[in-house]
C-alpha positions as CSV (number, residue, x, y, z in Angstrom):
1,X,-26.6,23.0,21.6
2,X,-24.0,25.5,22.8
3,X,-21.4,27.3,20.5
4,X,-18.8,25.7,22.6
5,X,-20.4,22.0,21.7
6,X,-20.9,22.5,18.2
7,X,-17.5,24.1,17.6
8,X,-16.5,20.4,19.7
9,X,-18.4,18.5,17.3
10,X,-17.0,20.1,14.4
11,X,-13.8,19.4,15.0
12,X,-14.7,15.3,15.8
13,X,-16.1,15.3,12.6
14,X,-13.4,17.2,11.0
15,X,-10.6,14.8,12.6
16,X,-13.2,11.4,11.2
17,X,-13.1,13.0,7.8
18,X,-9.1,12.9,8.2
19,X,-8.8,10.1,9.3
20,X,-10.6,8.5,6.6
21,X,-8.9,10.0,3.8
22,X,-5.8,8.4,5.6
23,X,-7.4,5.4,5.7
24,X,-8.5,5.3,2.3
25,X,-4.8,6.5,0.5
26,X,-3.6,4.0,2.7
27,X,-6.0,1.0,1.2
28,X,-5.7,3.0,-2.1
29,X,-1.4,2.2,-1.9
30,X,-2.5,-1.3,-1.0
31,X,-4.8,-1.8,-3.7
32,X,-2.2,-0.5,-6.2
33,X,0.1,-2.9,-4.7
34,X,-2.0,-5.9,-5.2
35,X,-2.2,-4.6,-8.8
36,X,1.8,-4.4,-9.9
37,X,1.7,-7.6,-7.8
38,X,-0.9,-9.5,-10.1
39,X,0.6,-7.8,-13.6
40,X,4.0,-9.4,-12.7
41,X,2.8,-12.2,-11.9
42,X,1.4,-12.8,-14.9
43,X,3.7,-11.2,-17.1
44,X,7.4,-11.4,-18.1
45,X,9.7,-8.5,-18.9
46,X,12.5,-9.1,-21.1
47,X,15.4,-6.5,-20.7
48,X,16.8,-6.1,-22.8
49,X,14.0,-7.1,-25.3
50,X,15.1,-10.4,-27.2
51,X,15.3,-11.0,-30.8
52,X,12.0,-12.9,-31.7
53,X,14.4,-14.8,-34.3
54,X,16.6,-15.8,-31.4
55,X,17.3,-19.5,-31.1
56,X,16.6,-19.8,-27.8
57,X,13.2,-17.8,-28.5
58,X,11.7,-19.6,-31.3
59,X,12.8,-23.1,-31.0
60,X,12.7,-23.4,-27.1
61,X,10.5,-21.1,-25.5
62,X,7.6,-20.9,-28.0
63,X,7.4,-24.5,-28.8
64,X,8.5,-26.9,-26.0
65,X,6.8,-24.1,-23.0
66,X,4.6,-21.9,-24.5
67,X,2.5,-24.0,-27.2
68,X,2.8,-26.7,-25.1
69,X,1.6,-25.5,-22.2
70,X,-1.6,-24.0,-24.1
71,X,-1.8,-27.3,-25.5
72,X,-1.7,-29.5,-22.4
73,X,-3.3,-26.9,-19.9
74,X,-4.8,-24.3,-22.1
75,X,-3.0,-21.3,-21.1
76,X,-3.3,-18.2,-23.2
77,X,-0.3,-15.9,-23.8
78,X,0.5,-12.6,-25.5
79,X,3.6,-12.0,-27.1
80,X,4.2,-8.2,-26.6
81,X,7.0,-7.0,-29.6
82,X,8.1,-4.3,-32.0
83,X,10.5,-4.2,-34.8
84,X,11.2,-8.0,-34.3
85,X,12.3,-7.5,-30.5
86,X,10.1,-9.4,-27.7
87,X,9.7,-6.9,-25.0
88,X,7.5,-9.1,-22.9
89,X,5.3,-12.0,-22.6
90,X,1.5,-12.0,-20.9
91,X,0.1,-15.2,-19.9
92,X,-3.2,-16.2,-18.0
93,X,-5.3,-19.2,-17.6
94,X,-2.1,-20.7,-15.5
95,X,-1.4,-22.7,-12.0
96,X,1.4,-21.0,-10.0
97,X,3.4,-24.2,-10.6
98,X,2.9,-23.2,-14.6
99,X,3.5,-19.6,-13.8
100,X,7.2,-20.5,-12.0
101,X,7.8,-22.7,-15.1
102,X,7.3,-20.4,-17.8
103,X,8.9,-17.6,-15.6
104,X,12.0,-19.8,-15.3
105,X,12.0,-20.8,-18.6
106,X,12.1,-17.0,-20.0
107,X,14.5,-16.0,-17.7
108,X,16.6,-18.8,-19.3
109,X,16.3,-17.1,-22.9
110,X,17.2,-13.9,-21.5
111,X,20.2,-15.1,-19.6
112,X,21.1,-17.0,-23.1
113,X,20.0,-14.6,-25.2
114,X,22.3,-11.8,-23.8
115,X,25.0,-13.9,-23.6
116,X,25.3,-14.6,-26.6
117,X,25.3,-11.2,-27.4
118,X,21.0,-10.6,-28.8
């Protein structure tokens, strides 16, 4: 092989290698993606974080959604708090119609929550 060819190959190689570590941040960003995508899915962020006294809270959303829904379709959930304030729910085990449901349902006790002042 020539100096002329193996300087050519070089640089073909050195372009692949390039183009793979393109190709890889850019399945890397996807994979991320696909990541936040599944944790808010299967998550709910209260903010502010609610009172885990609140009304709304402990004699809606736990009993009638929550506890029943682990009850009836055996859903698992987390509560996530400190100092008494619910920053966020986890919940797993659940059909997207479930998911929607308890999604809705939490977004209700935040909008209720805030308005009537925490």
């Amino acid at each position: 092989m020539s100096e002329v060819e193996i300087k050519a190959k070089i640089e073909e190689i050195e372009s692949m290698i390039k183009m793979l570590e393109e190709r890889k941040n850019s399945l890397l960003k996807a994979l991320e993606a696909l990541r936040m995508a599944y944790k808010f899915e299967n998550k709910f962020e209260f903010n502010p974080p609610i009172p885990k006294d609140s009304g709304a809270f402990k004699n809606f959303l736990m009993p009638k959604i929550l506890n029943a829904h682990k009850d009836k379709h055996g859903i698992q959930y987390r509560i996530i708090e400190s100092n008494n304030l619910v920053s966020s729910i986890e919940f797993s085990k659940c059909s997207d119609e479930h998911r929607k449901e308890i999604i809705k349902a939490c977004e209700w006790v935040q909008r209720v929550t805030k308005a009537k002042g925490g």
